[in-house]
MMTF fields as JSON, N, C-alpha, C and O atoms, coordinates in Angstrom:
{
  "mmtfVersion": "1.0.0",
  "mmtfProducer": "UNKNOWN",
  "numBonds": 271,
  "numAtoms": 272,
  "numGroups": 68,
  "numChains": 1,
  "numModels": 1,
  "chainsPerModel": [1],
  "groupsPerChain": [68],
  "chainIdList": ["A"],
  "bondAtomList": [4, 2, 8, 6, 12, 10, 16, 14, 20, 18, 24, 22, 28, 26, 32, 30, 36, 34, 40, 38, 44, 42, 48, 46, 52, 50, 56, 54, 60, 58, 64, 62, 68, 66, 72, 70, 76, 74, 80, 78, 84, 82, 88, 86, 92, 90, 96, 94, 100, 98, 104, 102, 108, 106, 112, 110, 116, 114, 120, 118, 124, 122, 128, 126, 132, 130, 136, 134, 140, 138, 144, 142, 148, 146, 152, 150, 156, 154, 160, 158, 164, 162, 168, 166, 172, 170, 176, 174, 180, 178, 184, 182, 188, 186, 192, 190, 196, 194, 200, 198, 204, 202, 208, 206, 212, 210, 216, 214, 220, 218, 224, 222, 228, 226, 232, 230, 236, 234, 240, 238, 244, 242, 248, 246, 252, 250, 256, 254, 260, 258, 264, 262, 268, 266],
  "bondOrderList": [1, 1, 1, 1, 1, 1, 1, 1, 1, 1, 1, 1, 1, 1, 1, 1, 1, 1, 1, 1, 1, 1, 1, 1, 1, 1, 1, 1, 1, 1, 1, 1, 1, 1, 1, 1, 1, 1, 1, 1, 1, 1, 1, 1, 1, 1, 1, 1, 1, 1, 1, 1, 1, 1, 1, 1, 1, 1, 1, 1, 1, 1, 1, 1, 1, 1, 1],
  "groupList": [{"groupName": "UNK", "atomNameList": ["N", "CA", "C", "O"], "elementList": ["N", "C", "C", "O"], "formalChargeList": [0, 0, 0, 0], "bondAtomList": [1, 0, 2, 1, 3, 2], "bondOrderList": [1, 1, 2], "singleLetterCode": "X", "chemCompType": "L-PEPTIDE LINKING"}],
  "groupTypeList": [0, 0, 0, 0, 0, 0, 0, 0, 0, 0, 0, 0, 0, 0, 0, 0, 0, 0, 0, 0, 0, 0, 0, 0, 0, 0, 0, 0, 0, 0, 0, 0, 0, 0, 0, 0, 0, 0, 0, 0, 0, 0, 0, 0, 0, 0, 0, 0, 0, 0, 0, 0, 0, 0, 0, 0, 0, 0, 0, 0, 0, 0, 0, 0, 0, 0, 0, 0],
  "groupIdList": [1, 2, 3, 4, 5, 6, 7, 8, 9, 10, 11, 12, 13, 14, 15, 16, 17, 18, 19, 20, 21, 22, 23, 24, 25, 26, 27, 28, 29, 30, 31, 32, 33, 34, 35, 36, 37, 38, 39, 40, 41, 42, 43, 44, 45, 46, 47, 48, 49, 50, 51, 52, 53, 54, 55, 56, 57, 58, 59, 60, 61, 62, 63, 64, 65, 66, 67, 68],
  "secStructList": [7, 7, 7, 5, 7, 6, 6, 7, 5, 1, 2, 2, 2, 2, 2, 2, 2, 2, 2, 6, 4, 4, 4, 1, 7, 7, 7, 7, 2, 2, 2, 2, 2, 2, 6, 5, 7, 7, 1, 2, 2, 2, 2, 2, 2, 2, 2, 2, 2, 2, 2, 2, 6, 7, 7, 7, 7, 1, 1, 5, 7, 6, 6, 2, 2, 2, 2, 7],
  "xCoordList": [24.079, 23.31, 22.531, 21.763, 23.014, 21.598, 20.415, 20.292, 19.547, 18.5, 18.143, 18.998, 16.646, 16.527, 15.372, 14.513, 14.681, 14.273, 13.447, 13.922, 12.41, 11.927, 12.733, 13.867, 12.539, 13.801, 14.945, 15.608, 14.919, 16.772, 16.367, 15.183, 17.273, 16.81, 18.195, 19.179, 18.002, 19.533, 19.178, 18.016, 20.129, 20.297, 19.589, 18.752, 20.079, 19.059, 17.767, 17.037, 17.159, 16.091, 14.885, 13.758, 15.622, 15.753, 15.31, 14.154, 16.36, 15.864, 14.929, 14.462, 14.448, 13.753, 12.282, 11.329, 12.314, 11.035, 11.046, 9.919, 11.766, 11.531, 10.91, 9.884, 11.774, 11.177, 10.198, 9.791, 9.652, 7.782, 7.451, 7.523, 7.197, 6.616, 6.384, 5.296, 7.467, 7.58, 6.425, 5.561, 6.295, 5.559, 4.61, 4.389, 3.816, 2.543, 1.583, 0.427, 2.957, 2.777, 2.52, 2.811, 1.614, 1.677, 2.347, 2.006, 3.42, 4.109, 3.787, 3.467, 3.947, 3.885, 4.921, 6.01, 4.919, 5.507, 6.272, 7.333, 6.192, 7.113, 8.359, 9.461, 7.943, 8.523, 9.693, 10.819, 9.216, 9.93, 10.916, 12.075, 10.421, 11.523, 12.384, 13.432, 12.395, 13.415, 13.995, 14.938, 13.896, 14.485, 14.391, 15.26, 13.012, 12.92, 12.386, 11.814, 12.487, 11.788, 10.978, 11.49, 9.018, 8.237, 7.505, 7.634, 6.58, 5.276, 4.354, 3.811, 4.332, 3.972, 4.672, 4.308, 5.897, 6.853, 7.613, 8.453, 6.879, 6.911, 5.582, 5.524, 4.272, 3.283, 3.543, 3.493, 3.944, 4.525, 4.92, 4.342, 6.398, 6.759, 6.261, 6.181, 5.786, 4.266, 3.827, 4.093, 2.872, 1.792, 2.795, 2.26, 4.264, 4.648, 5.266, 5.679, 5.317, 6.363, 5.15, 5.345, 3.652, 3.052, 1.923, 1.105, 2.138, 2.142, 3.196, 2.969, 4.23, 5.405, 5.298, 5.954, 4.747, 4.833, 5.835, 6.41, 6.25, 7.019, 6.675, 5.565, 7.515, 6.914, 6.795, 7.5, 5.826, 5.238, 6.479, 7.276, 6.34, 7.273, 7.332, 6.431, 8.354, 8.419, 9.573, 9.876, 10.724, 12.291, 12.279, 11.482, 13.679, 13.972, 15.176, 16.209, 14.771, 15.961, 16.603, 16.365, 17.54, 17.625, 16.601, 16.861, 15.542, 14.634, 13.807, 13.681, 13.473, 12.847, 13.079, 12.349, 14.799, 15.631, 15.828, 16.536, 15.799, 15.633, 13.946, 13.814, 13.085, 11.576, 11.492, 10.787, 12.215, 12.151, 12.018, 11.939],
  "yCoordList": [49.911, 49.354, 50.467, 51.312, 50.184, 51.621, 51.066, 49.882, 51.706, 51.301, 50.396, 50.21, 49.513, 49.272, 49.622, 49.26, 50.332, 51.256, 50.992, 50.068, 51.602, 51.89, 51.998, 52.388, 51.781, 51.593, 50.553, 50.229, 50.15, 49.363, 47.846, 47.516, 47.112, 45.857, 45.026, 45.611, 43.721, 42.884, 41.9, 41.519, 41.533, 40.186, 40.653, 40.042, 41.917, 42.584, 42.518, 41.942, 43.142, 42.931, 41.421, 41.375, 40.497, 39.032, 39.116, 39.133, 39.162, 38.66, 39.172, 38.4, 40.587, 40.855, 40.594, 40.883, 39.917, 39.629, 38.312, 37.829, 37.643, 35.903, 35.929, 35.422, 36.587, 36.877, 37.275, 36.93, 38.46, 39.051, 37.566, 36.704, 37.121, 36.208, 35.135, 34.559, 34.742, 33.269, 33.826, 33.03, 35.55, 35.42, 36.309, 37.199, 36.096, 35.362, 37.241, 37.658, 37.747, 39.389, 38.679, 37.487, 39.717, 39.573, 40.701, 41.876, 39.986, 40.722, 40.018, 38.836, 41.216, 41.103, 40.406, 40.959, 39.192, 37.816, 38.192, 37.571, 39.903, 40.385, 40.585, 40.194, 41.629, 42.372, 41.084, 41.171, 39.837, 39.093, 38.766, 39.177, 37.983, 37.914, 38.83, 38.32, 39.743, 40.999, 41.031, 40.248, 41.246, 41.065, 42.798, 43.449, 43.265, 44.798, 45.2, 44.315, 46.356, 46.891, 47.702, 48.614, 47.159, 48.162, 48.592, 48.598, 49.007, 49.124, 47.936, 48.3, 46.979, 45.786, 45.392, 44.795, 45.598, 45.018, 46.53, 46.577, 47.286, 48.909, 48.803, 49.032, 48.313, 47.694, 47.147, 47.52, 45.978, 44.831, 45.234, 45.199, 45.86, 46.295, 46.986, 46.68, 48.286, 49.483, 48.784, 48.503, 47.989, 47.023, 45.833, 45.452, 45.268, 44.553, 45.312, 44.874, 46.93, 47.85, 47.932, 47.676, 48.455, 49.071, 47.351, 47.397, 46.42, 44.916, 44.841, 44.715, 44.944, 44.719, 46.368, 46.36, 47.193, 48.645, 49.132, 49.79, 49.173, 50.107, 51.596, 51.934, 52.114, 53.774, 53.565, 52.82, 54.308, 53.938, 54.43, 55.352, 53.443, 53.832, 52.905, 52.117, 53.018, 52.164, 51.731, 51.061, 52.124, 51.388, 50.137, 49.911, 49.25, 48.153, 49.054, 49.256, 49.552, 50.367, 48.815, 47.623, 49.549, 48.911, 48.156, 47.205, 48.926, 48.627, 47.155, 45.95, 47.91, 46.598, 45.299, 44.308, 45.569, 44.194, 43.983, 42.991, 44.07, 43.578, 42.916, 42.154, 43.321, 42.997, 41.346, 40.469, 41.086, 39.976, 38.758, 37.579],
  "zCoordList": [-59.163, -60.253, -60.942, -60.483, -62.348, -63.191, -63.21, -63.523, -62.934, -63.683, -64.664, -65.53, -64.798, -65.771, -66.297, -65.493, -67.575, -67.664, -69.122, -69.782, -69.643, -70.615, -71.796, -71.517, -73.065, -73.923, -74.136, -75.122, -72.813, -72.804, -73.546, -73.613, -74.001, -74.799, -74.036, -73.584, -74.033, -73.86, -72.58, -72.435, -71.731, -70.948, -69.775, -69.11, -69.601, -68.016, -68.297, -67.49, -69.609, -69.57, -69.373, -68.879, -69.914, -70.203, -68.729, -68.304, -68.098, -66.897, -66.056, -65.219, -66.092, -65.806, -66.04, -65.316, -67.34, -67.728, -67.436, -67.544, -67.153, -66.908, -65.333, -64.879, -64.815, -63.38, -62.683, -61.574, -63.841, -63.698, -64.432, -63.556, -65.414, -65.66, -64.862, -64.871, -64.039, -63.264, -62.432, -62.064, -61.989, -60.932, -61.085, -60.264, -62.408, -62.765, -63.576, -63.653, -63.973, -65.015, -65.91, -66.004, -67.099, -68.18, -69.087, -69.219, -69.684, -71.362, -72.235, -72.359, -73.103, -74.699, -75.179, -75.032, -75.794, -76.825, -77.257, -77.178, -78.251, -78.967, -78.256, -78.639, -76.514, -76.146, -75.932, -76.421, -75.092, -74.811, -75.853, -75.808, -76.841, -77.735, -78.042, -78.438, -78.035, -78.559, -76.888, -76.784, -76.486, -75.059, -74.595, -74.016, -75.073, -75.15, -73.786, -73.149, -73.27, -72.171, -73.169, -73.82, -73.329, -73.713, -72.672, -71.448, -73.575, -72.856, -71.791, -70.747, -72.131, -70.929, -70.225, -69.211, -70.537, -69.826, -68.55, -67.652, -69.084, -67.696, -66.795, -65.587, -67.835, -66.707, -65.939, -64.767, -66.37, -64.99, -64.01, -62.923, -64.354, -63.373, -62.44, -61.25, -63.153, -61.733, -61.398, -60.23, -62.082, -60.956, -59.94, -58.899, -60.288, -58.971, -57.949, -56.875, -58.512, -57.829, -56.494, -55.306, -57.28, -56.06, -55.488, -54.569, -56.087, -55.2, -53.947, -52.744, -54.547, -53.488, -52.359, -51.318, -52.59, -51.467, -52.01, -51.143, -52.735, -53.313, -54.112, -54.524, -54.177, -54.577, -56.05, -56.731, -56.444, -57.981, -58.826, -58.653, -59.827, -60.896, -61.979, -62.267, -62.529, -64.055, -64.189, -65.177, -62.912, -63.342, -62.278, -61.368, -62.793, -61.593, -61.218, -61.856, -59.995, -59.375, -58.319, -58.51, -57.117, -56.356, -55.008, -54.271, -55.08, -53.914, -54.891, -54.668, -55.795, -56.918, -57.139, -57.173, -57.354, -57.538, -56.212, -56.388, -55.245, -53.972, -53.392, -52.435, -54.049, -53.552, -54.435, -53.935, -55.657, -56.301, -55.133, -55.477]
}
């Protein structure tokens, strides 16, 4: 699995953000609609990366998509 990463827009991202959301992140309205990986939506992630013990960062690698 690549990464999912800062920049990328489309269905991975989609889901990635439905999934921080269900469990209880906050993104940006815009980001959602566009189905964008921004800036809140790389917050989320750091802050569930180092919630879940995971090593700090900003991608959904494999350890990430496994902590869901």
């Amino acid at each position: 699995m690549e990464p999912i990463t800062t920049g990328m827009q489309g269905a991975a991202v989609e889901d990635v953000q439905s999934r921080l959301l269900q469990l209880g992140y906050t993104i940006d309205d815009t980001e959602v609609a566009d189905k964008r990986f921004g800036t809140t939506t790389e917050q989320a992630v750091s802050t569930f990366r180092l919630d879940s013990g995971l090593a700090a960062g900003h991608a959904v690698d494999i350890p990430c998509w496994s902590a869901w």
